[in-house]
Structures are given as C-alpha cells and as structure tokens.
C-alpha positions, 0 to 999 in steps of 0.5 A: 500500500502507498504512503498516500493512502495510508495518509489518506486512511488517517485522514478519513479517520478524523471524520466526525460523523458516526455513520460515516466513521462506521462506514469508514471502518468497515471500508478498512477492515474490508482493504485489511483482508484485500488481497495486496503484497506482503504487508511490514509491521509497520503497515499492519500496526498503523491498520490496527491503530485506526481500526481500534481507534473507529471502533472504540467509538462505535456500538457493541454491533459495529465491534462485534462485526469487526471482532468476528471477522478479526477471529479468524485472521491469520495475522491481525494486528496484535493491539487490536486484537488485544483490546477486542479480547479485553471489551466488555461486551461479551459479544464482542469479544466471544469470537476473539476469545474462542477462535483467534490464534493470535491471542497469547497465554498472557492475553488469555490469562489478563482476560481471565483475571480481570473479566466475569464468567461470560469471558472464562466460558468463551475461553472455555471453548477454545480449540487448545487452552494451555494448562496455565490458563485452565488452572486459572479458569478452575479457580476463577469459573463458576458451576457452569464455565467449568463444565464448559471447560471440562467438555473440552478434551483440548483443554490440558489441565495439570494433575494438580488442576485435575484434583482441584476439580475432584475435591470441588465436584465432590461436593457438588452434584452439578459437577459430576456429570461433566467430571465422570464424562472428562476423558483425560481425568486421571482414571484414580481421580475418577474412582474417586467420584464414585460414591458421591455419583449416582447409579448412572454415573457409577456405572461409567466409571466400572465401564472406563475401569473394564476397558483399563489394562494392567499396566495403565492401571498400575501407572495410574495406581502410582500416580495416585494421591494417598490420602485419607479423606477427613470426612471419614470422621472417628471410628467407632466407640467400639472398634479396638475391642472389634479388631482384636476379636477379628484378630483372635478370629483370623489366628485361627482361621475362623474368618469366613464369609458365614461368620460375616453374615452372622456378625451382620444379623446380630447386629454386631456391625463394627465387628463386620466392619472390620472383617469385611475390610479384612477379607476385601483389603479395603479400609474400615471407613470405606466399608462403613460408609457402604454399610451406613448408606446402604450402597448395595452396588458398591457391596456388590463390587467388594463381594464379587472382587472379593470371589463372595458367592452371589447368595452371600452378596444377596443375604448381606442386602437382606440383612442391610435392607431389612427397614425397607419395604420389599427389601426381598424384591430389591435384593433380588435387583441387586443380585441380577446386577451382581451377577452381570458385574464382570469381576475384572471390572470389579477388581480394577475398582477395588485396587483405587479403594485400597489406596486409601486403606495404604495410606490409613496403615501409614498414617497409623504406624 
C-alpha cells in the first residue's frame, strides 16, 4: 500500500460523523483482508491503530462485526486484537476469545483475571487452552464455565488442576456429570467420584475401569494421591475391642464369609466392619460408609472382587435392607446386577479403594 493512502486512511479517520466513521471502518477492515503484497509491521500496526481507534467509538454491533471477522485472521494486528479480547461486551469479544490464534497465554490469562464468567466460558471453548490458563479458569469459573471447560478434551489441565476439580465436584452434584464424562481425568481421580455419583454415573466409571489394562492401571495406581479423606470422621466407640476379636478370629482361621453374615444379623456391625475390610483389603471407613448408606452396588463390587458367592452378596442386602419395604424384591435387583458385574471390572475398582486403606496403615504406624 502507498504512503498516500495510508495518509489518506488517517485522514478519513478524523471524520466526525458516526455513520460515516462506521462506514469508514468497515471500508478498512474490508482493504485489511484485500488481497495486496506482503504487508511490514509497520503497515499492519498503523491498520490496527485506526481500526481500534473507529471502533472504540462505535456500538457493541459495529465491534462485534469487526471482532468476528478479526477471529479468524491469520495475522491481525496484535493491539487490536488485544483490546477486542479485553471489551466488555461479551459479544464482542466471544469470537476473539474462542477462535483467534493470535491471542497469547498472557492475553488469555489478563482476560481471565480481570473479566466475569461470560469471558472464562468463551475461553472455555477454545480449540487448545494451555494448562496455565485452565488452572486459572478452575479457580476463577463458576458451576457452569467449568463444565464448559471440562467438555473440552483440548483443554490440558495439570494433575494438580485435575484434583482441584475432584475435591470441588465432590461436593457438588452439578459437577459430576461433566467430571465422570472428562476423558483425560486421571482414571484414580475418577474412582474417586464414585460414591458421591449416582447409579448412572457409577456405572461409567466400572465401564472406563473394564476397558483399563494392567499396566495403565498400575501407572495410574502410582500416580495416585494417598490420602485419607477427613470426612471419614472417628471410628467407632467400639472398634479396638472389634479388631482384636477379628484378630483372635483370623489366628485361627475362623474368618469366613458365614461368620460375616452372622456378625451382620446380630447386629454386631463394627465387628463386620472390620472383617469385611479384612477379607476385601479395603479400609474400615470405606466399608462403613457402604454399610451406613446402604450402597448395595458398591457391596456388590467388594463381594464379587472379593470371589463372595452371589447368595452371600444377596443375604448381606437382606440383612442391610431389612427397614425397607420389599427389601426381598430389591435384593433380588441387586443380585441380577451382581451377577452381570464382570469381576475384572470389579477388581480394577477395588485396587483405587485400597489406596486409601495404604495410606490409613501409614498414617497409623
């Protein structure tokens, strides 16, 4: 482009009427993506300094037209892009946010620092987000920007990012869709979803541990945080006298399976407890947490990981459902399940239970 026109450009910039200067950006825009000879930096910066500067005076619409147009150029002006990215107006800086290559980690981040959820849920959907820029968003987000940010797999989040995200979703029953469906989540991080989830989603975390093979699962089982959940609460007023009965029990081979159904139909539960987590190698607080909440289906994993015969697994739901009306019919629905359960599946589970009951026996030595 001649000098001459790009004096002529400035020029025109000086027009004090709205309509004119409207059309006058568009004229430009239109001459920016023109094909011409390659243009300098000089050239592209003096096209970003008047288009920024019509713009800044023109309508969210006006900026908005300009802002989706620049979202997908190759090599836009970086000023421009930069305060489009920056508007307050979500509409327009969505398209800048969502699509522009030219934006930086660093014009990400100060959009996401210093603007509301529209700004983080539009970054969200980028076709790539760096994992400095996720960790941002998973601080900054509310429920909804981070199931946006957890439906895009090219968003990268650090593992530290993705136990963040576990430790919020627990509690949080609007997030365990979006945390269960994530297929980059650590699989140790999933199965730790999986007594705070429902049914449905329980069953796509025993889907996603079938399809695991055994070395995948041993990276993922080292890899895993060992601790000890605080929600665990203390044990029982009753526990030490349980565990030396279990003790004596276990030196003279006395612990069977028939022996925990009676524990349970005598009602002495911390005793079962603890010969149940004994049996299945899982610690004592997720064990009561099954019985306590009557988590039939998680019973159902530790039995058939556990090689408990399914009459068995169907007299401990009795047992455990007998306030219940038609406690029969429903564990006759569980026994069903239990007998579809594949045991691999079951098995797989049961290993990401016991770390914690690894780190229970640490914290105890």
């Amino acid at each position: 482009m001649s000098q001459s026109k790009l004096h002529d450009l400035i020029a025109l910039a000086q027009e004090p009427s709205s309509a004119r200067r409207r059309e006058l950006l568009r004229g430009v825009t239109d001459l920016f993506f023109s094909p011409t000879d390659p243009r300098g930096e000089a050239e592209t910066a003096l096209f970003g300094d008047i288009m920024t500067q019509l713009a800044g005076e023109m309508e969210d619409a006006v900026r908005g037209e300009l802002a989706e147009r620049m979202s997908h150029a190759e090599a836009p002006p970086a000023g421009l892009i930069g305060v489009l990215a920056r508007d307050s107006s979500i509409e327009v800086a969505r398209p800048i946010l969502q699509h522009s290559s030219a934006l930086t980690d660093d014009d990400l981040l100060s959009v996401a620092h210093s603007r509301g959820q529209a700004h983080l849920r539009a970054i969200s959907q980028r076709r790539t987000i760096s994992e400095v820029v996720s960790g941002v968003i998973v601080e900054r987000g509310d429920d909804e920007t981070l199931g946006t940010l957890l439906a895009n797999e090219g968003a990268l989040l650090s593992r530290e990012t993705h136990e963040r995200v576990v430790d919020r979703a627990v509690d949080n029953p609007a997030l365990h869709a979006a945390v269960v469906a994530r297929q980059s989540l650590p699989i140790d991080l999933l199965n730790e979803m999986y007594f705070v989830v429902e049914a449905k989603l329980r069953g796509e975390i025993l889907e996603r541990n079938s399809g695991m093979d055994p070395e995948a699962l041993d990276r993922a089982l080292a890899v895993g945080r060992k601790q000890v959940a605080a929600r665990d609460g203390a044990l029982p007023a009753d526990y030490d006298e349980a565990e030396r009965s279990i003790r004596l029990l276990r030196a003279r081979g006395g612990i069977t399976p028939p022996v925990l159904a009676g524990f349970l139909r005598n009602g002495e539960t911390s005793k079962f407890l603890v010969a149940l987590s004994e049996l299945a190698d899982i610690d004592f607080h997720t064990a009561r947490r099954i019985l306590e909440r009557r988590e039939l289906d998680a019973l159902s994993i530790v039995c058939k990981a556990a090689d408990f015969d399914r009459s068995l697994y169907l007299t401990f739901a009795v047992l455990i459902l007998d306030r219940e009306d038609n406690a029969l019919g429903r564990a006759r629905e569980y026994g069903e399940l239990y007998a579809a359960l594949p045991r691999e599946a079951a098995q797989r589970t049961i290993r990401f239970w016991r770390i914690r009951r690894q780190t229970g026996d640490v914290a105890a030595a």
